[in-house]
C-alpha positions as CSV (number, residue, x, y, z in Angstrom):
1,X,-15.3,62.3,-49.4
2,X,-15.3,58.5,-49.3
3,X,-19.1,57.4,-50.4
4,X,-20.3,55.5,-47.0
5,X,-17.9,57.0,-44.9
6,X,-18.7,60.2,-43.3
7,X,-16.1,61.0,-40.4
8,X,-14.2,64.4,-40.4
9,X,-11.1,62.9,-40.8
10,X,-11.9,61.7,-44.8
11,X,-12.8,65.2,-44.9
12,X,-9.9,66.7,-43.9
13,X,-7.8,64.1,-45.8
14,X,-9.5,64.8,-48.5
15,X,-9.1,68.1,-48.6
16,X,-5.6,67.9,-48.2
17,X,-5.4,65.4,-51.3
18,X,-7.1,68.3,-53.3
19,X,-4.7,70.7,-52.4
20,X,-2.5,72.4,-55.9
21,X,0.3,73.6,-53.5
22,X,3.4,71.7,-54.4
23,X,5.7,70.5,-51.5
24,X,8.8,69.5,-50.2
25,X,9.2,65.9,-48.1
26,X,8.7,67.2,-44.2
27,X,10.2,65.2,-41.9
28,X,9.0,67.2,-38.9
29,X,5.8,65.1,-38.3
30,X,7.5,62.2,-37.8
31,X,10.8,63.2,-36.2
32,X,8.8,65.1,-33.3
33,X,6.6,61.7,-33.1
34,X,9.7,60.0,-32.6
35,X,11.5,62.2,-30.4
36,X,8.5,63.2,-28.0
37,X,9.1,59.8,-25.6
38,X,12.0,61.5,-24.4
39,X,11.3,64.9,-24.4
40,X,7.2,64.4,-22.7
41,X,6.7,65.7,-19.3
42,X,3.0,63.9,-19.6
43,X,3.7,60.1,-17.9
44,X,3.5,57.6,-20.6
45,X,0.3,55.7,-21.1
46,X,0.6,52.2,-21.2
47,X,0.7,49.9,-23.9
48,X,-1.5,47.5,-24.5
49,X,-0.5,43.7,-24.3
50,X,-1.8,43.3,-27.9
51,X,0.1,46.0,-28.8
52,X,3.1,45.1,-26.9
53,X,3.1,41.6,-27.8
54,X,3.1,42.1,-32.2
55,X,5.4,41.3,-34.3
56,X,5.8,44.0,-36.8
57,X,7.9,43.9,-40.2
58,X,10.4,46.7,-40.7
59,X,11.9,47.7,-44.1
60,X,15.3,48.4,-41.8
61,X,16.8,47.1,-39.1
62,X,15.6,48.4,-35.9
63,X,16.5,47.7,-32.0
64,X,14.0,46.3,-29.5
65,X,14.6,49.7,-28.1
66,X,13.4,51.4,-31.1
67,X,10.6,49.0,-31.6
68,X,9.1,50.1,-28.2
69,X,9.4,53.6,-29.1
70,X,7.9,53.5,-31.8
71,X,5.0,51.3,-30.4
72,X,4.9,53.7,-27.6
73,X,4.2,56.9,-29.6
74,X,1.7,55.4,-31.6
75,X,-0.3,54.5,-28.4
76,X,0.5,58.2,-27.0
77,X,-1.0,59.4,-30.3
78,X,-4.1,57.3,-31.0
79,X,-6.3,58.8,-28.8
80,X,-9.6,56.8,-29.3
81,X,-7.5,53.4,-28.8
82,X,-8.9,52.1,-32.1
83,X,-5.3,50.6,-33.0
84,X,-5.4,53.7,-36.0
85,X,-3.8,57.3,-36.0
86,X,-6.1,59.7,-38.0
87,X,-5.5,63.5,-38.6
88,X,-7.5,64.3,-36.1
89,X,-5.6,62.5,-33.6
90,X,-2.2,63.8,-34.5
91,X,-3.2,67.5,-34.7
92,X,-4.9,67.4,-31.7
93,X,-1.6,65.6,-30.2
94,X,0.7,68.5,-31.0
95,X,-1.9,70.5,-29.7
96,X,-2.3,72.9,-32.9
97,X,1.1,73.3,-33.3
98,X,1.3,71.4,-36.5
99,X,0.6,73.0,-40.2
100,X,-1.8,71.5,-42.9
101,X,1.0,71.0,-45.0
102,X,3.4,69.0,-42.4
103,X,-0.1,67.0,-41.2
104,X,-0.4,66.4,-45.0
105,X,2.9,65.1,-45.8
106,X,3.2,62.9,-43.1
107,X,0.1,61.0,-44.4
108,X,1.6,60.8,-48.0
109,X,4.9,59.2,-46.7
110,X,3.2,56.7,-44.0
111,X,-0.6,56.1,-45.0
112,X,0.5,53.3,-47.9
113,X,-2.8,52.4,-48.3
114,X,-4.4,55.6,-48.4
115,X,-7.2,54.4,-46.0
116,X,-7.0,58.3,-44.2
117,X,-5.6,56.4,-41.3
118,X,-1.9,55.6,-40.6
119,X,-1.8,51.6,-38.7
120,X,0.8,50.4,-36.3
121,X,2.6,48.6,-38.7
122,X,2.3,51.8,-41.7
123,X,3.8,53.9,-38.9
124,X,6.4,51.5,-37.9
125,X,7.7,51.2,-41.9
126,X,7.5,54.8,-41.7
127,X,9.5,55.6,-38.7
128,X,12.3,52.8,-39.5
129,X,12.9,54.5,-42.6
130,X,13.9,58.2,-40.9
131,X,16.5,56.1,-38.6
């Protein structure tokens, strides 16, 4: 655990960081992140203007389309509205139907500053790169 922090999501991430398995790059995390806009029967919840309104970097090339997808999945996802996804968040978003190694991996490949919580713009990078 992070000295000072005590939050059960630098447990879990934590625990997942100690974990000997070896594994393979998932891309299931993110690709049902990305795909869930069009496939939710829930009604969208709105973004916020500060949201909506900034400008975000990309590695790639994306549409305005894309952009908004991807802005709108990381609203649908961060629960608590704290402008941060944490493990929490996204298991409880797939509703348990996630595994510790898929939640895992997805924080390797878009937590780049290995704070135990993905940003808008870490999950942006993250999802332009899979397009």
């Amino acid at each position: 655990m992070i000295e000072g922090r005590r939050s059960y999501k630098a447990d879990e991430r934590f625990c997942f960081y100690s974990s000997a398995c070896a594994m393979k790059s998932f891309r299931a995390v993110s690709l049902a992140l990305m795909l869930l806009s069009g496939a939710r029967s829930d009604p969208l919840i709105q973004i916020p203007p500060h949201i909506q309104t900034m400008e975000l970097s990309t590695p790639k090339p994306v549409t305005e389309a894309q952009m908004q997808e991807f802005k709108q999945d990381f609203v649908d996802v961060d629960f608590n509205k704290d402008d941060q996804m944490d493990a929490q968040e996204v298991r409880a978003h797939f509703k348990g139907g996630i595994s510790d190694v898929e939640l895992f991996q997805f924080f390797l490949d878009s937590d780049t500053d290995r704070s135990g919580d993905v940003s808008l713009q870490e999950y942006v990078d993250y999802a332009a790169m899979l397009g």
